[in-house]
C-alpha positions, 0 to 999 in steps of 0.5 A: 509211354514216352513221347515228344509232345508239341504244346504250343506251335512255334516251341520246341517239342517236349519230353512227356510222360503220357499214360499208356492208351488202349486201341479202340474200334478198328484200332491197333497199338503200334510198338515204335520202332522208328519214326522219320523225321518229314519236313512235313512235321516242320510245318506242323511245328511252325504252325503253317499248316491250316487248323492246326491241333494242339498239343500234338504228337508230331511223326507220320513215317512210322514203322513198328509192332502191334502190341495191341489190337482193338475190337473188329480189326481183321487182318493183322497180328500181334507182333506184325511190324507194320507201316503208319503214313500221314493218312491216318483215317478217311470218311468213306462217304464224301464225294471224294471218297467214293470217287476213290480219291480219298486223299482228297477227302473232305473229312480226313485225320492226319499222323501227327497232325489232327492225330497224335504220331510217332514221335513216341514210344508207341502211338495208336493207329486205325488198322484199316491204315497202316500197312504190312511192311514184312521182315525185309530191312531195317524199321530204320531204313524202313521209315522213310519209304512211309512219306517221302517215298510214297509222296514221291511215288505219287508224284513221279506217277503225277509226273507222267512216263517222260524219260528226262525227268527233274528233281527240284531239292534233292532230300528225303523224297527226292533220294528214294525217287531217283532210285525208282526212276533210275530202276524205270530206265529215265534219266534224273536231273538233280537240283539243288540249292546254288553252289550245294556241290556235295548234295549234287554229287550226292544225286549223281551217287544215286544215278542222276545224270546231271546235277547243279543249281536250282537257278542252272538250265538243264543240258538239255529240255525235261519231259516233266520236273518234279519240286520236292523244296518248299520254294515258290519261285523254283515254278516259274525256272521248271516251267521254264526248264520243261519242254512244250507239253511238260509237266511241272508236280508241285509235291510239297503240302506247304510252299512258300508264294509262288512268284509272277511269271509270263504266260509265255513259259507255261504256254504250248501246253505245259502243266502246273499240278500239285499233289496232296496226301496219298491213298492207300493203293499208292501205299500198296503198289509202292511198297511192293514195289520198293523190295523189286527196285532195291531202294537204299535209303540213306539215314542219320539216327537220332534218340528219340529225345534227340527229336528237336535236334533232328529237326533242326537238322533238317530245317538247315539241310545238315544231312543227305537223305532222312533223319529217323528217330529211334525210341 
């Protein structure tokens, strides 16, 4: 197998030969056949995540084929395609885990973060994990639906039933959201960086009703906003933008120090929460939903070898909605 493999954090990926790997207990082997690039992946390059492993396989939207099955797996097939998110194992036995928030687990590995990912020919996952995507769509428009999509999905579950809803940074996660809310009859308020006038009439192709800055009001109050950019100081103008009882979701696994702000614009019962990881039943009801509300995903492609360049891409906003990889 092939792979781009991170030596040491802060360096570009590398070009790396690697044995071929068997799957162990519980285990499949998936065939890659696309694997988005997250800005997840960007922290775990630039080493802004906590205990950090190195050399790492970057790469959690994977969508591929087992070729392989190890010892106990029940419910697959070789040849299925199938889905591999950023939840890549939990322990089933902490306090959160048998409170069935195992996104919140005490003892997890993470695609391509604590576990080698997608950024590979193929890539070994726990069966128990990666979930059947069917023969409807692209592995490439696929990719995507497997970490900015179901992030989003928790997060606009988060965000409660408000019917004016604010997307803050409108990428991956907040192209497939808009969609959902749409298809829920909400009406989406898109932000963007200042003066990012093709971004925001991209948002307003997808169904937004509004698009502007992230430093603009609204035209009117929000029920709840939702930050997908890693920017700190995007709390205090959501909290600012949302009406008495909103709700601001914070969707992002980094951001940057969140500034000072008065206690006036989080009192009369607004909310601050964030989001972290997924569970499995996130996973189940979003992906059997995603057929039903007929997301499209937008994507630019890149080789494989091609991964740095993504990333790149990526950290300087060059494309509307994912980049995938293609081996």
């Amino acid at each position: 197998m092939h792979a781009m493999v991170l030596e040491k954090l802060g360096a570009a990926l590398e070009w790396t030969a690697i044995a071929d790997r068997e799957p162990g207990r519980g285990e499949i082997r998936v065939k890659v056949g696309a694997c988005g690039v997250c800005r997840t992946d960007l922290h775990v390059v630039d080493g802004e995540l906590p205990d950090a492993k190195v050399p790492i396989i970057p790469g959690h939207e994977i969508v591929g084929r087992i070729d392989a099955i190890g010892a106990d797996v029940e419910g697959l097939r070789l040849g299925e395609r199938v889905g591999v998110p950023w939840l890549g194992h939990t322990c089933g036995i902490c306090p959160y885990c048998r409170m069935h928030r195992e996104n919140l687990c005490d003892h997890p590995i993470f695609t391509g973060f604590t576990r080698d990912g997608g950024y590979a020919t193929s890539t070994i996952a726990d069966a128990r994990f990666a979930f059947p995507l069917g023969e409807v769509g692209s592995d490439v428009a696929l990719a995507p639906l497997l970490c900015a999509g179901l992030i989003g999905w928790r997060s606009l579950v988060i965000a409660g039933d408000g019917k004016k809803l604010g997307l803050y940074g409108f990428g991956a996660a907040a192209h497939i959201i808009a969609q959902v809310a749409k298809w829920q009859g909400r009406s989406v308020f898109a932000f963007t960086r200042p003066g990012d006038l093709a971004t925001q009439n991209f948002a307003r192709s997808l169904g937004a009703v509004w698009g502007g800055g992230s430093d603009e009001t609204p035209p009117e109050p929000l029920d709840a906003a939702i930050i997908f950019a890693t920017v700190g100081e995007l709390v205090p103008l959501a909290l600012k933008a949302v009406r008495k009882g909103g709700r601001v979701v914070c969707a992002g696994i980094h951001m940057s120090d969140i500034p000072s702000f008065p206690y006036q614009i989080l009192w009369e019962e607004r909310e601050l929460l964030s989001v972290a990881n997924l569970t499995r039943q996130d996973g189940i009801d979003f992906l059997r939903l995603a057929p039903e509300i007929g997301i499209v995903t937008k994507t630019t492609s890149y080789p494989l070898k091609q991964a740095n360049q993504a990333l790149a891409d990526l950290r300087a906003g060059r494309f509307d909605g994912a980049a995938v990889l293609v081996p």
